[in-house]
C-alpha positions in Angstrom: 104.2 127.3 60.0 104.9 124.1 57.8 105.3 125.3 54.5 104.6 121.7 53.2 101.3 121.0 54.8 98.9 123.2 56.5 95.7 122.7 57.9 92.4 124.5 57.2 89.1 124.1 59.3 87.4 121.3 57.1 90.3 119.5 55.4 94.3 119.6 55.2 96.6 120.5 52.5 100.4 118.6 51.9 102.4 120.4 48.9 105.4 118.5 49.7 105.4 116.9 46.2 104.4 119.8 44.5 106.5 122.8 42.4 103.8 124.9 42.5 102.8 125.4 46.2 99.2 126.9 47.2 99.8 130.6 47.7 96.8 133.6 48.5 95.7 133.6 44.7 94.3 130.2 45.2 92.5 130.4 48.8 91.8 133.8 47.1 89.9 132.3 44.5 88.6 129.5 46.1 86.9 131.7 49.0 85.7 133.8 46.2 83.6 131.4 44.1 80.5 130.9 44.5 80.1 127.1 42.4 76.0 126.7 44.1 74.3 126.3 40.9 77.5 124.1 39.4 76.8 120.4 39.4 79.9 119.3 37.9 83.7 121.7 38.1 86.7 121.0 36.2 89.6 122.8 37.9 92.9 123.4 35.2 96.5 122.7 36.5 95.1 122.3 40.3 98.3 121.5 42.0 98.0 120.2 45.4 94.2 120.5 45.0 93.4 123.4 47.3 91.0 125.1 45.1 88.9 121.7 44.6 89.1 120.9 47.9 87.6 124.8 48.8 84.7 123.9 46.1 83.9 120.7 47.7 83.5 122.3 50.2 80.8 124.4 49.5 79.3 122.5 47.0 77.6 119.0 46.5 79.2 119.2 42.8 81.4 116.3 41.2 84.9 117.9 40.8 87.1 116.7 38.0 90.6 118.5 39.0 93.6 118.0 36.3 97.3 118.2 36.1 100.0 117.4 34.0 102.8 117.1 36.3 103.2 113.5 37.9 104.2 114.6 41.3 100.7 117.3 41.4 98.9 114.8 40.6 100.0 112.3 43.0 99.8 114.7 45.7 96.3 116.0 44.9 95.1 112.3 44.9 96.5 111.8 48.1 94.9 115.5 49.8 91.6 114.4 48.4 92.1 110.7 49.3 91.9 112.1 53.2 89.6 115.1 52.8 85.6 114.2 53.6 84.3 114.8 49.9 86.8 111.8 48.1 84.2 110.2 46.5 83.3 113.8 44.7 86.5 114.8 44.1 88.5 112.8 41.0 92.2 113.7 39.7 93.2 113.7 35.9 97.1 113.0 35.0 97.2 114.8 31.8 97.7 117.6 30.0 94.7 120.3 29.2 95.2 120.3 25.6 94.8 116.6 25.6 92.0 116.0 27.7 90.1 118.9 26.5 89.7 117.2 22.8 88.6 114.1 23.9 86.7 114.1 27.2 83.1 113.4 26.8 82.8 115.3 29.7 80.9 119.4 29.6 81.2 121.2 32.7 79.2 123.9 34.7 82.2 125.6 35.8 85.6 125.6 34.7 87.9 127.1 37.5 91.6 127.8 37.4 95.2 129.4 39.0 97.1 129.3 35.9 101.2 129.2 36.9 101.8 131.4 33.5 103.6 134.3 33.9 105.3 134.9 30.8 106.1 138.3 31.9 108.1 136.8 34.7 112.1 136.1 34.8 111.8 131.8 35.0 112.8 130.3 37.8 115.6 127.5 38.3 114.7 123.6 37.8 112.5 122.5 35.0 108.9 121.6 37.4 109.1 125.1 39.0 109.4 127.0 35.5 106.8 124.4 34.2 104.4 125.6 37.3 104.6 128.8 37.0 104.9 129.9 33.3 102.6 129.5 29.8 105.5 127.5 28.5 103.2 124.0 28.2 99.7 125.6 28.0 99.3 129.2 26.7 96.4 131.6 27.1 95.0 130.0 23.7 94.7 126.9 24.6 93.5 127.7 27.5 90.4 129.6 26.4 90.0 127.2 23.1 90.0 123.9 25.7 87.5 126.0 27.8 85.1 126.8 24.6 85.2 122.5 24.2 84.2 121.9 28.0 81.9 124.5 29.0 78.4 124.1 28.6 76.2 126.9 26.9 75.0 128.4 30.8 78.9 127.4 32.2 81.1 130.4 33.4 85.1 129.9 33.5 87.1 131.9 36.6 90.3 132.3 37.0 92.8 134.1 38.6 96.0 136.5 36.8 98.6 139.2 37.6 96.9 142.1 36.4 98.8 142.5 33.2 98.1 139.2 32.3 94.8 139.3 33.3 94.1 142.3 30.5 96.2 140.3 27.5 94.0 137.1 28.5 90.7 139.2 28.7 91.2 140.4 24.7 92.4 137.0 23.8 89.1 135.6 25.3 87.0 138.0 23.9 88.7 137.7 20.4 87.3 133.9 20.4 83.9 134.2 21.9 84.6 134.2 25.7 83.6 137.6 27.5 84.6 138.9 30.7 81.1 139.5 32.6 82.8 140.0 36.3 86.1 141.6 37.4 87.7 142.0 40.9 90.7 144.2 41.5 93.4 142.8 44.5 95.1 145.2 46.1 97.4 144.0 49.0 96.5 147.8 50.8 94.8 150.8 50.1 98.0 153.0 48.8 98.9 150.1 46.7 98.2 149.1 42.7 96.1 146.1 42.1 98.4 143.0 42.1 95.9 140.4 40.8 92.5 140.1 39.1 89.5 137.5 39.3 87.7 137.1 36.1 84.4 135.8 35.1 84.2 134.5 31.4 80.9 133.5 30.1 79.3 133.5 26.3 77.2 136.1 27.0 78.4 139.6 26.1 77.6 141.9 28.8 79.2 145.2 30.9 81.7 144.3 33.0 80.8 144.4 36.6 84.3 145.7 38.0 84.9 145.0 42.0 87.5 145.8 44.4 88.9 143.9 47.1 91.7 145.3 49.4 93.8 142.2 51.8 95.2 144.8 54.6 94.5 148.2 55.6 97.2 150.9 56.0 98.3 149.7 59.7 98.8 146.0 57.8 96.1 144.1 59.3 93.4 142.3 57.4 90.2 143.8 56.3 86.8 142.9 57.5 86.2 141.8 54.0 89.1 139.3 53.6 89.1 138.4 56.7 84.7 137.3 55.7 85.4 135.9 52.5 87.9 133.3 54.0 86.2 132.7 57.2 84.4 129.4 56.6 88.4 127.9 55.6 91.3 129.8 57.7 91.6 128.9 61.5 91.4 132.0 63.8 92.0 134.6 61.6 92.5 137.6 63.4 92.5 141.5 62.3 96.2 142.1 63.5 98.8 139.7 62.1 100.8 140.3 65.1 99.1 138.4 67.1 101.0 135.2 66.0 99.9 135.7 62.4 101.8 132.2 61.6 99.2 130.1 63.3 95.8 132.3 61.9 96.5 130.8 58.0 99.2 129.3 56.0 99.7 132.7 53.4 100.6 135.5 53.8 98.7 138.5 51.9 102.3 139.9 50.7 102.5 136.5 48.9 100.7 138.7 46.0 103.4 140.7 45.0 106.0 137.8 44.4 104.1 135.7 42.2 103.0 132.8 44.2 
């Protein structure tokens, strides 16, 4: 498998450019979300554009997708230059904070796979530790730039380690955003949750708390993974043995490293 470009069913993916390749949180995500009733989605430090080019997917939405790296950006504008929805899909070369105090724009849903681990050790070279930690855009601003784009009926999703998920969850609530839906990751049965999905809205409601297991015990994929992601990976297949490199371009394990 080309780690710098893979191809799902509908469209293809180059991350050659990128510091923050697409990884199993995003298709995660993107395969998750269910944007229907969105007519217009903002997605927050998208990268190559993966998750935007999932939503176009499965939407008829206008898709505003935003980065503040210059090499993202170009390469996003390039994946959705070649994918069938480019005249839905538009990319934003600046930062969050920036663009979230003086768009015009208000959005149905606000998506993203925020690269901030501050609980992580940094990695080497200053794009990679930019991509994947809340050095440039911390939880705050990421909820108060959320509170200026999302409409009064919008939801904002997202994707976290799970101990970043539970710090961003109180910090959200703290300022008027409340967790309504919750999914637990788990990469097998035997194994703690690696990552969260959460749904914020302005409505204060119970949590609706969901589980969703990658692999069973033998270390093939689950009916349910293997559903959710069906209408994007390429002959994905129940035992990755069966040349598991050619089914999809992540690996499951991917969830434990980070990326």
């Amino acid at each position: 498998m080309n780690e710098e470009s893979f191809r799902f069913k509908q469209f293809t993916v180059h991350q050659d450019k990128c510091a923050k390749k697409g990884g199993t949180d995003a298709v995660l995500l993107g395969s998750w979300l269910n944007p229907a009733r969105a007519n217009r989605i903002l997605d927050i430090g998208t990268g190559s554009g993966i998750i935007a080019l999932m939503l176009a997917q499965k939407t008829q939405a206008e898709i505003d997708a935003i980065d503040i790296d210059e090499c993202a950006y170009l390469q996003a504008k390039e994946n959705f230059r070649i994918s069938p929805w480019f005249e839905r899909l538009h990319i934003i070369h600046q930062s969050f904070q920036e663009y979230s105090e003086k768009s015009p724009e208000r959005y149905d849903l606000i998506v993203s796979n925020p690269p901030y681990f501050h609980h992580a050790s940094k990695p080497n070279g200053e794009s990679r530790l930019n991509a994947r930690h809340n050095d440039l855009l911390s939880f705050k601003e990421i909820v108060e730039g959320v509170k200026r784009l999302l409409v009064p009926s919008g939801i904002f999703c997202l994707i976290l380690p799970s101990r970043e998920g539970i710090e961003f969850m109180e910090l959200a609530q703290k300022r008027g955003l409340f967790c309504n839906r919750i999914v637990k990751i788990k990469t097998k049965p035997d194994r703690p949750e690696k990552r969260v999905i959460m749904v914020f809205s302005y409505d204060l409601s119970v949590i609706r708390e969901e589980s969703l297991i990658t692999n069973d015990m033998n270390g093939n994929y689950t009916d349910e993974y293997i559903e959710l992601t069906r209408e994007y990976y390429i002959g994905l297949k129940q035992n990755p043995d069966q040349d598991s490199s050619k089914q999809m371009p992540f690996s499951s394990s991917s969830l434990s490293t980070g990326k």
